[in-house]
C-alpha positions in Angstrom: 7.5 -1.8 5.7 5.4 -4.3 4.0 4.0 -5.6 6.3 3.2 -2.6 7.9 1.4 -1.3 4.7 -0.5 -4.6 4.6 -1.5 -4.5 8.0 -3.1 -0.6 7.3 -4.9 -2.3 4.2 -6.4 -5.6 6.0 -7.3 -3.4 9.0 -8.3 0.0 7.3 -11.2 0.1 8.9 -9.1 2.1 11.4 -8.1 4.8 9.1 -12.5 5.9 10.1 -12.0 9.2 12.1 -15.6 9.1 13.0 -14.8 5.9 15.1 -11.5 6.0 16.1 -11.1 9.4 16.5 -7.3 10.7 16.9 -5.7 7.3 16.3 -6.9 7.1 13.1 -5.3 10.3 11.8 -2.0 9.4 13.6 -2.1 6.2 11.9 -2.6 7.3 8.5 -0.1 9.9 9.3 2.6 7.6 10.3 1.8 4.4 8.6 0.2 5.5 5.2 1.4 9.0 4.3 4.8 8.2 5.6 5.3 5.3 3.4 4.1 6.6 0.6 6.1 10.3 0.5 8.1 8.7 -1.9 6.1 9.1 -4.8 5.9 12.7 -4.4 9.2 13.0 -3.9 9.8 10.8 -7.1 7.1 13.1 -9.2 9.1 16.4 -7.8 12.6 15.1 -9.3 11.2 14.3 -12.2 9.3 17.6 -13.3 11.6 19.9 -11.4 14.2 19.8 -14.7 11.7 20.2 -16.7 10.8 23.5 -15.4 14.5 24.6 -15.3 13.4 28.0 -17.9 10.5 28.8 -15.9 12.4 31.1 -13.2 15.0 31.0 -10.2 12.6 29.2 -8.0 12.6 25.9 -10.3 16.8 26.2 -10.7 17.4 26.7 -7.2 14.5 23.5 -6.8 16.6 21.3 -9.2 20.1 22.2 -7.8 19.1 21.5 -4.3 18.1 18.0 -5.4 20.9 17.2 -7.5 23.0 18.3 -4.5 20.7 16.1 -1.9 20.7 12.9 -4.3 24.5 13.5 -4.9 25.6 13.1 -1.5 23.0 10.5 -0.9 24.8 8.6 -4.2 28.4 9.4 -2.4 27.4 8.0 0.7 26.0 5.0 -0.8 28.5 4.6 -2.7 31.6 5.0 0.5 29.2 3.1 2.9 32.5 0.4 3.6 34.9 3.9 4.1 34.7 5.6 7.5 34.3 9.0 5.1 30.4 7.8 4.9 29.7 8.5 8.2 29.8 11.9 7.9 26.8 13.7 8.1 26.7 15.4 5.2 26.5 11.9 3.6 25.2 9.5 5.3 21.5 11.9 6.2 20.9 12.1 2.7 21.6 8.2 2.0 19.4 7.1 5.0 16.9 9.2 3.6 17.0 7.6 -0.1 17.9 4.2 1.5 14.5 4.8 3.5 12.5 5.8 0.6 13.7 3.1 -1.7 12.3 0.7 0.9 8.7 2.4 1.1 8.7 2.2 -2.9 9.7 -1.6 -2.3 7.2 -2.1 -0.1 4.7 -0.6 -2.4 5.7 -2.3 -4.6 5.4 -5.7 -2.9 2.2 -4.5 -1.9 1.0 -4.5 -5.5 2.5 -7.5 -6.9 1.1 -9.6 -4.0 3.9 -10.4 -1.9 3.4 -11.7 1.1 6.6 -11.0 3.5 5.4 -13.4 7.4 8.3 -13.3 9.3 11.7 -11.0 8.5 14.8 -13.4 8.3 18.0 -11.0 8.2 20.4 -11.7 4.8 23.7 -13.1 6.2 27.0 -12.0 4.1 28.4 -15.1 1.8 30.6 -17.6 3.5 29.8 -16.3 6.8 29.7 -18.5 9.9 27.1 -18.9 12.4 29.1 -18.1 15.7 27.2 -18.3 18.6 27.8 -15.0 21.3 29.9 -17.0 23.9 32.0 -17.6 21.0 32.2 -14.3 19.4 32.8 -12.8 23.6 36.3 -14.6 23.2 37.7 -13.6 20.5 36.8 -10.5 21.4 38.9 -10.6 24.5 42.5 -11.0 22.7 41.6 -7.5 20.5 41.2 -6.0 24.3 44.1 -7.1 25.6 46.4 -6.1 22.5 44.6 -2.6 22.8 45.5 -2.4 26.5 
């Protein structure tokens, strides 16, 4: 995502509707305004208690997203139980997992952070198998299945 946002800023001369017509909406649309929903979202979480006394609306407003940000949590939170993969958890914690990226991208936007080339984070003590060797011990959990 960050270097999707950069790429938007070094080339926003795109974003010109007079030149580049429909793209340029569809881009901002999908590359800017995308990305950066989550500080709405952020400013409508915060306020929304706030205006708890101020009728049904507001309540219902602020229930909803305890609810949403509740099973979000829970499905963080059981992501190594197979109860995570429920729907009912695991939409909402894509959908904060998702935004918490765009607000990290920001973020690394306005810090300066450069990210060139995405290099995947391998779990502690893990060991680079290569896919011949990972094929064969794959075969014995077949055969015991069988």
């Amino acid at each position: 995502m960050t270097r999707g946002l950069r790429g938007v800023i070094v080339r926003r001369s795109l974003l010109d509707p007079r030149r580049h017509g429909f793209y340029s909406i569809q881009l901002l649309w999908h590359k800017l305004l995308r990305r950066l929903m989550v500080f709405p979202l952020l400013a409508v979480a915060v306020t929304s208690p706030f205006l708890w006394g101020r009728g049904w609306l507001y309540r219902l407003a602020t229930i909803g997203q305890a609810a949403f940000y509740g099973l979000a949590g829970a499905g963080i939170a059981l992501r190594h139980r197979p109860e995570s993969r429920a729907r009912y958890l695991a939409l909402p914690a894509y959908f904060c997992l998702v935004n918490m990226a765009a607000l990290q991208a920001t973020l690394n936007i306005v810090r300066g952070r450069r990210i060139d080339r995405w290099e995947p984070m391998r779990a502690p003590g893990a060991a680079d198998t290569s896919a011949a060797e990972d094929l064969t011990t794959l075969e014995p959990a077949r055969e015991a299945v069988v």
